[in-house]
N, C-alpha and C positions, 0 to 999 in steps of 0.2 A: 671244168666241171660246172655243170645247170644246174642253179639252185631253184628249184617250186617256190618260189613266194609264197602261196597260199598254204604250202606244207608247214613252211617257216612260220607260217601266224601260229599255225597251229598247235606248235611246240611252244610258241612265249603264251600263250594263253592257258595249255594245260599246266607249264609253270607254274605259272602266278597262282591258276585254283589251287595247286599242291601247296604252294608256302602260303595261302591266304586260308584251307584247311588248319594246315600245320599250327600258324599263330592261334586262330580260333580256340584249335582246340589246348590251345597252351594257356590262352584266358582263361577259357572253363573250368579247368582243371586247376588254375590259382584261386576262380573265386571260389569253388567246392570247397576247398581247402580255407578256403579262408571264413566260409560258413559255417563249417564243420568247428573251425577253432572260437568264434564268436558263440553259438551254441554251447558248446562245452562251456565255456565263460561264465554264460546266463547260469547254465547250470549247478552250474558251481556255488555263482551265489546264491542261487536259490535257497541251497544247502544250509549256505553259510548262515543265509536270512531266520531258515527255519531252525537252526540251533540255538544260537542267540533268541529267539522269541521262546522256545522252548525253555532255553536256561535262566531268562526272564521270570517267564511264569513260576517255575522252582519255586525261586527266591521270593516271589509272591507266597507263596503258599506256606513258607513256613514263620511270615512274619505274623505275630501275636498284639494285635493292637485294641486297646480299648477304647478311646478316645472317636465318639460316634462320626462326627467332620471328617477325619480322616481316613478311617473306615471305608465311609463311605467314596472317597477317592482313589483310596486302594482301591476297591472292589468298579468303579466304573473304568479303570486304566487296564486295569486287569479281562476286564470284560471287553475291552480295546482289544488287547494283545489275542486271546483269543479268536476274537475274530480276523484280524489278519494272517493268523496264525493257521487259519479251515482256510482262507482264502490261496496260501502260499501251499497248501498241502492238495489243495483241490483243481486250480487251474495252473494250464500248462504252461511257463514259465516264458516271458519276450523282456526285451530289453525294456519297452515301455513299461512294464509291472516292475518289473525290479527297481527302476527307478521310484515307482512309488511306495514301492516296498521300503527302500530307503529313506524318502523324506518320512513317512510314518513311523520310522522304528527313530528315528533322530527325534523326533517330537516325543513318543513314550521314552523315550532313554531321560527327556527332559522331566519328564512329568513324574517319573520314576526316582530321581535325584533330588525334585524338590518334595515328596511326599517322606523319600529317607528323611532328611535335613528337618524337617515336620515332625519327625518321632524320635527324632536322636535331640532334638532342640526342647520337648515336651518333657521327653526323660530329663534330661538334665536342670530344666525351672522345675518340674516336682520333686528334685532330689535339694536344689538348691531350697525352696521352699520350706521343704519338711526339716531340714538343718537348721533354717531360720526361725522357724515356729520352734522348735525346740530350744533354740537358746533363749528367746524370747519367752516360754514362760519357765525356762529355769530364771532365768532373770523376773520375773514378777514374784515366782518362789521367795527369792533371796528378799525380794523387797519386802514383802508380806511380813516375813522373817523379823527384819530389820525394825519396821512398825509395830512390833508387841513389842520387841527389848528394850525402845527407848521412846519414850513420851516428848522428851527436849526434840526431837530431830521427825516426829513425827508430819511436822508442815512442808518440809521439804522432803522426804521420803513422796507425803502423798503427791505433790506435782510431778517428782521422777515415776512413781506407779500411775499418773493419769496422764503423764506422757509415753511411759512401756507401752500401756493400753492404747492409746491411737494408733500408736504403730503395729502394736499387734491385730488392731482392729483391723487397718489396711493389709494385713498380712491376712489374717481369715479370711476377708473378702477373696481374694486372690485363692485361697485354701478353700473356699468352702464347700466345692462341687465334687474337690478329690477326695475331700476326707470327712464329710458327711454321713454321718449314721443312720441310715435308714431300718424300716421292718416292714415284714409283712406277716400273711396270714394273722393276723390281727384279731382276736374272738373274741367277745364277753356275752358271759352267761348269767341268770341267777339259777343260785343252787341252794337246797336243803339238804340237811343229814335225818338218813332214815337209817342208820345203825350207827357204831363206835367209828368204825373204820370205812361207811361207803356214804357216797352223796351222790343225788340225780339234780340233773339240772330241770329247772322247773320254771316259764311264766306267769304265775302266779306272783303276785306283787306282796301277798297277805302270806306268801309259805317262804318266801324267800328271807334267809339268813348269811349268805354270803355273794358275795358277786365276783365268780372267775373270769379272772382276765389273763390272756395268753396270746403270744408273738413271737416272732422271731426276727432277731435281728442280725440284722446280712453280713457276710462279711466283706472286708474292707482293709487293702493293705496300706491304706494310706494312715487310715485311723489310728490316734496312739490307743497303744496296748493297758491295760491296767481296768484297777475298777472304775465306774461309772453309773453317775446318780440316775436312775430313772422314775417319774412323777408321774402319778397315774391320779386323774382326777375324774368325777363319776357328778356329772350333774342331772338332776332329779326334771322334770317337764317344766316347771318353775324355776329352773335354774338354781337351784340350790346345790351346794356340796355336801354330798352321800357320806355317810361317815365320820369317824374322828379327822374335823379337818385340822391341815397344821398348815404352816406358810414357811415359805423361803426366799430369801432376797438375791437379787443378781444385780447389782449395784446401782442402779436408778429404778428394776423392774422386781417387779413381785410376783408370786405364782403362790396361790390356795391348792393344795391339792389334797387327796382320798388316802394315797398312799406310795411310802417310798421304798423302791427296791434298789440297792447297792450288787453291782451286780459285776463279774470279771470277764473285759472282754478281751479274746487273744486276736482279734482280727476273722476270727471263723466265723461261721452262721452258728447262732447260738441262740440255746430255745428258754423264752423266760413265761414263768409261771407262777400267778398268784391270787391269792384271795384277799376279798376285802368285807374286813367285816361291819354289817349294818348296825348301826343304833340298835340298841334291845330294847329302849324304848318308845320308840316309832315305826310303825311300818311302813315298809313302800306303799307309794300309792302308781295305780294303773295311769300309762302312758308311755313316752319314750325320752328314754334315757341315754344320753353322751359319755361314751366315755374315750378320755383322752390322755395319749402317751408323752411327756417331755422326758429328752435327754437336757439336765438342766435347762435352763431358759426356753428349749429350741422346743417347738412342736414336730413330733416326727411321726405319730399315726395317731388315728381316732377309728372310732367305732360308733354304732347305736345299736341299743335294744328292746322293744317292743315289751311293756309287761301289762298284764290282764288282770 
């Protein structure tokens, strides 16, 4: 039998195109496959990304913090998370974004952990704190105590109460921003009475008979509970004190004041109101007058008044 030579090429060359088809398309059809599985992957994370920054945010939102410093760091971390958060919701997911999807959620997870550790650390020094403050002036109590009943023991009492007191002093300092008494809306007025039971306020310096003073003071949970002295003093353009003055000592400091109100605070905002009555005989004279609120020793609000 005659074999064609050229018929013969002919067959090994449509061969080879068949199995070199054939492979081709066996590549193709691995890497589809294997785009299709890498995709779905991204995808995936995507998800996973956008859950976790969702469930992130949550737990932002329901933490209650007052402490302004870290506030403020919550509220920039959080304003982070957000925005990667439209970024993961908005564009269409590659391996390069997810990867930086992840170094950014690794950095707020961080940021996130030391801002907890910041307000679970703050609670616990104002809880330690306020335990301290409290034995500390139950123990000045007991000393105070101890110094009326015995005159023999009275020199050494006083070094253990002006040693309490330094310590207690460094303990206020530490205390003082938490449990600070503040007021506001703060008013004084002069007023006369033009019947039994009514009075208008009036500038007039020559009709005024009493001087209303009224505030309110904030509340505050850190503050101890019970009553508290408050000093209201009223100086005249001359600097004079208004009224029956009296004096009160706070152990090296002094304070003149107009007048004292004993007042019960529970930690609430509580609204205080009083009058102070002028000499009967002298009257005010036209100018401006000061007046000014102590919680013992501590200056906590002032005012002025214009009188005519």
């Amino acid at each position: 039998m005659i074999v064609n030579p050229q018929f013969f090429n002919y067959r090994i060359i449509i061969s080879s195109l068949v199995i070199a088809v054939v492979i081709l398309s066996g590549f193709a059809y691995v890497n589809y496959g294997n785009q299709k599985q890498v995709q779905t992957f991204i995808e995936q994370e995507n998800t996973l990304i956008e859950n976790e920054l969702s469930e992130m945010l949550s737990r932002y939102d329901v933490l209650e913090i007052e402490n302004g410093t870290i506030k403020s760091q919550l509220k920039e971390s959080r304003r982070k998370l957000q925005s990667i958060l439209d970024s993961v919701k908005s564009l269409e997911p590659n391996a390069a974004l997810i990867s930086r999807y992840k170094a950014q959620l690794i950095k707020l997870k961080l940021e996130n952990a030391s801002i907890l550790t910041l307000v679970k650390n703050l609670e616990k020094e104002n809880d330690s704190l306020l335990v301290t403050n409290k034995k500390v002036e139950t123990s000045l109590a007991q000393t105070k105590t101890r110094l009326k009943r015995s005159a023999i023991t009275a020199i050494t009492l006083k070094k253990q109460n002006n040693t309490l007191e330094k310590k207690n002093g460094t303990l206020e300092y530490q205390l003082v921003e938490a449990k600070r008494i503040r007021i506001v809306n703060m008013n004084a007025e002069g007023v006369k009475r033009i019947a039994r039971n009514r009075i208008v306020n009036t500038r007039r310096a020559s009709k005024i008979k009493n001087i209303h003073v009224s505030f309110t003071m904030q509340a505050n949970k850190f503050a101890a509970k019970g009553d508290k002295n408050i000093y209201i003093q009223v100086l005249d353009p001359q600097n004079n004190i208004v009224s029956n003055k009296a004096e009160v000592n706070f152990n090296e400091k002094s304070l003149i004041y107009s007048r004292k109100e004993v007042v019960d605070y529970r930690n609430n905002d509580l609204e205080v109101s009083t009058f102070i009555d002028i000499n009967k005989d002298k009257d005010l004279v036209k100018g401006t007058y000061f007046i000014s609120v102590f919680y013992d020793v501590e200056l906590i609000g002032s005012t002025s008044m214009e009188l005519k």
